[in-house]
VEXNUVO-579950 format. One line per field, with one value per residue (C-alpha): residue in one letter; residue number from 1; x negated, y negated, z negated. Coordinates in steps of 0.5 Angstrom, whole numbers, plus 500, padded with zeros to 3 digits. Layout:
<sites>
code = c(A, ...)
pos = c(NUM, ...)
east = c(X, ...)
north = c(Y, ...)
up = c(Z, ...)
</sites>
This chain:
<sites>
code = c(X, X, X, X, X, X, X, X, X, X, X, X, X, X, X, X, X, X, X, X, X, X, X, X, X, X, X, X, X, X, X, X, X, X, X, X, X, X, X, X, X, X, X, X, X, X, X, X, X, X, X, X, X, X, X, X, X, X, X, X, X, X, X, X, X, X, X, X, X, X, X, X, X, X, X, X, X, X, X, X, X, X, X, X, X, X, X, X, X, X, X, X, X, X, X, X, X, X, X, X, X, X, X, X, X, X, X, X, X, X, X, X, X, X, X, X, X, X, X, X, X, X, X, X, X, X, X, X, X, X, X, X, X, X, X, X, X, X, X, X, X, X, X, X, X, X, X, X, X, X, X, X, X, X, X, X, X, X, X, X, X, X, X, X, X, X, X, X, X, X, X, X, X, X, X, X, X, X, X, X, X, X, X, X, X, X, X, X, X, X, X, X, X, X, X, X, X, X, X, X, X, X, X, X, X, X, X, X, X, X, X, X, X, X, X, X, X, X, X, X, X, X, X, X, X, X, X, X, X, X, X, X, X, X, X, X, X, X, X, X, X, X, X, X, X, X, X, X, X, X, X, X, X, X, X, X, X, X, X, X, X, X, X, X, X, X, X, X, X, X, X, X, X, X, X, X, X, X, X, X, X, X, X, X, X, X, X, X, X, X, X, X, X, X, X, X, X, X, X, X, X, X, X, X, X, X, X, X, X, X, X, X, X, X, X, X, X, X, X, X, X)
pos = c(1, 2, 3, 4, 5, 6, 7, 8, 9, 10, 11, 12, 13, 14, 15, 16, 17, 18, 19, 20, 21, 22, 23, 24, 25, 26, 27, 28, 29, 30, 31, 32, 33, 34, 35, 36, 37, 38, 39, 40, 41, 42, 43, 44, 45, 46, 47, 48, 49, 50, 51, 52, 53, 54, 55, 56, 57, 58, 59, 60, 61, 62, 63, 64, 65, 66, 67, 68, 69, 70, 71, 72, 73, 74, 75, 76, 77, 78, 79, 80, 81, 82, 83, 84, 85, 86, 87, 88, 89, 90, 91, 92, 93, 94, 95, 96, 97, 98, 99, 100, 101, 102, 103, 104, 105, 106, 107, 108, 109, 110, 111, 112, 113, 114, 115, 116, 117, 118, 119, 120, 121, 122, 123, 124, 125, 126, 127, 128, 129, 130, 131, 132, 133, 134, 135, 136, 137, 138, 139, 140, 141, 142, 143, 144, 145, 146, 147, 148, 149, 150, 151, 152, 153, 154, 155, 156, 157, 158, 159, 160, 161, 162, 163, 164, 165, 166, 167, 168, 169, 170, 171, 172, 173, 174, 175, 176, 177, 178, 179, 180, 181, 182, 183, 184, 185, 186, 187, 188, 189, 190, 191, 192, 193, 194, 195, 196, 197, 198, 199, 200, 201, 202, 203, 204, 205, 206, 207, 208, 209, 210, 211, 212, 213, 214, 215, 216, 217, 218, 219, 220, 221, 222, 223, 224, 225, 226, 227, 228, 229, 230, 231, 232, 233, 234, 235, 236, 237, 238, 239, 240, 241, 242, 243, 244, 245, 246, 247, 248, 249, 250, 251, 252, 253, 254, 255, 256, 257, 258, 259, 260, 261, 262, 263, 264, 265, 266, 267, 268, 269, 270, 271, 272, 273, 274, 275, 276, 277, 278, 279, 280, 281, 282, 283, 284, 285, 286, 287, 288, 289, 290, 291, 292, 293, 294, 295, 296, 297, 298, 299, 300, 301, 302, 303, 304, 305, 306, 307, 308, 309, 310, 311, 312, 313, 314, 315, 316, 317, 318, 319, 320, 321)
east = c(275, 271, 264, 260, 252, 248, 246, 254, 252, 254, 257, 262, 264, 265, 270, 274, 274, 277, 282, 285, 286, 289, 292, 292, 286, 287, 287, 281, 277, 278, 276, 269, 268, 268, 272, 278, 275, 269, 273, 276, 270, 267, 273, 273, 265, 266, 272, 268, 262, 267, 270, 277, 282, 283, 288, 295, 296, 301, 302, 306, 303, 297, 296, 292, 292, 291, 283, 283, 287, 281, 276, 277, 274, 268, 267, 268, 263, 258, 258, 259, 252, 249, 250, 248, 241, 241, 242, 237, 231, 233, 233, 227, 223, 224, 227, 230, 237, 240, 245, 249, 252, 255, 252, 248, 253, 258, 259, 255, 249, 249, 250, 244, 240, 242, 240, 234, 232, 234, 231, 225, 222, 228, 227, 233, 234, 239, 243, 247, 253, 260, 266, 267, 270, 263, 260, 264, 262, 255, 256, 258, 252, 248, 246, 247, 248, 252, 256, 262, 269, 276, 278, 285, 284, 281, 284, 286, 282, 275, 277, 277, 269, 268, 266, 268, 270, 273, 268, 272, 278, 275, 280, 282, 281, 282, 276, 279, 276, 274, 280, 284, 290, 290, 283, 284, 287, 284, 287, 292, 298, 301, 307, 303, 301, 307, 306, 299, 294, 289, 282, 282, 277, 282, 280, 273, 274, 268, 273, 279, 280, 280, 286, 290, 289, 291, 297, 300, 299, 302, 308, 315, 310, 310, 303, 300, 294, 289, 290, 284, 277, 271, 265, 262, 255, 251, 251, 250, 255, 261, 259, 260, 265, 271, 268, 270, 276, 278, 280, 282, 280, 282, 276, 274, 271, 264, 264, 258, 258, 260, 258, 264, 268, 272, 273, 279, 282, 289, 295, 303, 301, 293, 292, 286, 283, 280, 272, 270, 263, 263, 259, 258, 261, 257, 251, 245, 240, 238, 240, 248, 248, 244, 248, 255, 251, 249, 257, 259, 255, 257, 264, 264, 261, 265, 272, 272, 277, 282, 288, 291, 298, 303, 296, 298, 294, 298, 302, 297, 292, 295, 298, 289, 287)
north = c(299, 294, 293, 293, 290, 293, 286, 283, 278, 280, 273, 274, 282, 278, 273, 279, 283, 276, 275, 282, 282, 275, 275, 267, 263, 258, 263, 267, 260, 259, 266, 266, 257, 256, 250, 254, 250, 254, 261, 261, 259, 265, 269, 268, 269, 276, 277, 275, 279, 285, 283, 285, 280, 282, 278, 275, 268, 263, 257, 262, 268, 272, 279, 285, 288, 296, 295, 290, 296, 301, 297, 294, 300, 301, 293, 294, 301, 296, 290, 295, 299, 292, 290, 296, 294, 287, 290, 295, 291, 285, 291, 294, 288, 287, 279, 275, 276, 269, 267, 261, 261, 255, 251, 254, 255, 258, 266, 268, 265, 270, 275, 273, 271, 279, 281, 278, 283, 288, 290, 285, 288, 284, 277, 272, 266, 262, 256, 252, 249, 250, 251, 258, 255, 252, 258, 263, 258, 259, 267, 267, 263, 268, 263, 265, 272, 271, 267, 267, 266, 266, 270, 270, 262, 263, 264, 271, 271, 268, 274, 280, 278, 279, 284, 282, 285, 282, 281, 276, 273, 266, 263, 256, 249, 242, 237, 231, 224, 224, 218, 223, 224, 232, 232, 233, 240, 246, 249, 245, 248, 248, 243, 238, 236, 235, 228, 227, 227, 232, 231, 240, 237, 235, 231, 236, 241, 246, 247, 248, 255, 251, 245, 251, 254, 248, 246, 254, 252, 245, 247, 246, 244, 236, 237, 232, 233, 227, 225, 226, 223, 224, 229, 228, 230, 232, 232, 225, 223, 227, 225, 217, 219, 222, 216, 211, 214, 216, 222, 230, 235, 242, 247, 254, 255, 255, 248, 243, 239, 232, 226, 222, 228, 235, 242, 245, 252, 252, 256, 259, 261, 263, 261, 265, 264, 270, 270, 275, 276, 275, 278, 278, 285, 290, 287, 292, 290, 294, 286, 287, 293, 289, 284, 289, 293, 286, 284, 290, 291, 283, 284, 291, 287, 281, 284, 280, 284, 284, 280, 277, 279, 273, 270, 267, 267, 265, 270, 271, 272, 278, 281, 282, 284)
up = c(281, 276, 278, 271, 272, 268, 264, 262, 257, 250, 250, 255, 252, 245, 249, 253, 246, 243, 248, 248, 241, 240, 248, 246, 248, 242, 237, 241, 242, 235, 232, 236, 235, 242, 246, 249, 256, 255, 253, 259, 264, 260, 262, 269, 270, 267, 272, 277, 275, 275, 280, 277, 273, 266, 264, 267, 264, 265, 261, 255, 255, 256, 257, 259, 265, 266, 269, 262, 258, 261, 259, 253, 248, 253, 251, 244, 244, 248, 242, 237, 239, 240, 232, 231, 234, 232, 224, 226, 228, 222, 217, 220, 220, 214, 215, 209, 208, 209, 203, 202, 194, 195, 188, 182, 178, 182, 181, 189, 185, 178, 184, 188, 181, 180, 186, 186, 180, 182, 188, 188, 195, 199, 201, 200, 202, 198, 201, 197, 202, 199, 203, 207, 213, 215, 212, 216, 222, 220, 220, 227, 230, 226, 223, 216, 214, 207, 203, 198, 197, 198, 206, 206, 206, 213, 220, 221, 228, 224, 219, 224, 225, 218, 214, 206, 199, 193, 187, 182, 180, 177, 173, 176, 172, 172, 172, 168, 166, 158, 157, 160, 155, 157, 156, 148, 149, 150, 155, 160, 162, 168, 168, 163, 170, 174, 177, 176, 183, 184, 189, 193, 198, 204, 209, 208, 214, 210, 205, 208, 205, 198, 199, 202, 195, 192, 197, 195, 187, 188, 191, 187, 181, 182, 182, 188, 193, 194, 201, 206, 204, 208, 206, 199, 200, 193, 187, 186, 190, 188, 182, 183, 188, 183, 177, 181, 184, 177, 180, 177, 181, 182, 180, 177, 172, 174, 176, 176, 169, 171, 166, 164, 165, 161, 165, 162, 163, 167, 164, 164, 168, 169, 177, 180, 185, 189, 190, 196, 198, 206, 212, 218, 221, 223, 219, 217, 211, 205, 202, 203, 200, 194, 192, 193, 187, 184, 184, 182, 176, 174, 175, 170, 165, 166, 167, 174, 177, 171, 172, 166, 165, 168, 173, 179, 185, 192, 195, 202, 196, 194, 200, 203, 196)
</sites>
């Protein structure tokens, strides 16, 4: 029979949970941002601490043993009761709700800026990062407390820790270079762009979610992902980095104006790129609900929620939403 401390780390239930629900260590460590060495030596602290093994592993298979199956949902009570104390505390303390919105241009800004206006008695504290992979790393750190953008892009362990809703279906671009033969046209078909290369951020490890979109929207198109490039930090730089390079990149259409440079809608089809808002899962803070109310309202009057008939989206897109 398990022998249970009083004061188990909430660390070593989140690793159990997260072993239990994967019953694979690489999709576990990867779920909670830990090294898979670590995970493990987490594991058999807490074995050792229970004095019971919780799992039978060979280098194939891991899974649960009936003291593991016991214990798995008093653990899941346990950490569930102490998120809902942390939120608790936060809430009542009436700490800032930190929000990273990516860019100001981007759809979690209007969201926050309506936030902001609505209820003025809460404090947040914006954050502008782009890419939802470092985001949804911050989360887990509790580090940050919200953030934008596409789940379905997200590794399904890191999406269990997270609670998050659809709010927008942005319209996707192309950034063009202004001597750029399609940047004359209004709007850019889809196949005008068969052989070109376009810049979706790979070789960035923040912003994976978005060159997986633009690997599913390539597909069977002739269209070309820019090969890896290391981080563009700023503005500034990004703007100097594509100049140079001469590079088309893959955008929405809130997208930061770019001297030199023309943003054109794509069409037939209309690619759509889901927009979620994203929290860590079991947050209590009167902001959350604040910017759910703000989007919802937003996306009311903009129709941010419709689809255009014929619209793309990747099929994982369209399976989570």
């Amino acid at each position: 029979m398990a022998r249970v401390p009083r004061d188990t780390d909430p660390r070593l239930l989140r690793a159990f949970v997260a072993v239990a629900e994967e019953l694979h260590f690489t999709r576990a460590a990867a779920r909670l941002f830990v090294a898979q060495q670590a995970l493990s030596r987490d594991i058999g602290r807490l074995e050792r601490e229970w004095a019971t093994p919780l799992f039978t592993r060979d280098t194939r298979h891991v899974a649960l043993t009936p003291e593991g199956s016991r214990l798995l949902p008093v653990a899941r009570r346990v950490l569930a009761a102490h998120e809902d104390l942390a939120g608790a505390v936060g809430a009542s303390a009436g700490r800032p709700l930190v929000v990273d919105v990516a860019a100001p241009v981007a759809t979690g800004h209007l969201v926050l800026a309506a936030a902001r206006d609505a209820a003025p008695d809460i404090e947040f504290v914006a954050r502008f990062h782009s890419g939802l992979a470092r985001a949804a790393a911050e989360i887990a750190r509790g580090t940050l407390d919200v953030s934008f953008g596409r789940v379905a892009g997200l590794p399904p362990g890191v999406r269990a820790g997270l609670g998050h809703r659809l709010i927008r279906w942005e319209r996707v671009a192309v950034l063009l270079p202004d001597r750029h033969p399609l940047a004359a046209l209004p709007r850019v078909p889809l196949a005008a762009l068969a052989g070109e290369t376009l810049y979706a951020a790979a070789g960035n490890e923040e912003t994976t979610e978005w060159t997986d979109y633009a690997r599913s929207l390539f597909q069977g198109r002739g269209i070309h992902l820019a090969p890896p490039f290391p981080k563009i930090e700023g503005e500034a730089e990004f703007h100097r980095v594509v100049r140079a390079r001469g590079w088309s990149v893959l955008a929405s259409e809130e997208f930061t104006e770019v001297p030199g440079m023309a943003l054109r809608p794509l069409v037939q089809p209309v690619p759509l790129a889901p927009v979620s808002m994203v929290w860590r899962r079991g947050l209590r803070h009167p902001g959350v609900a604040a910017l759910a109310a703000a989007a919802g309202e937003l996306g009311e009057a903009g129709g941010w929620l419709t689809r255009p008939a014929g619209s793309w989206a990747p099929e994982a897109d369209l399976r989570l939403h």
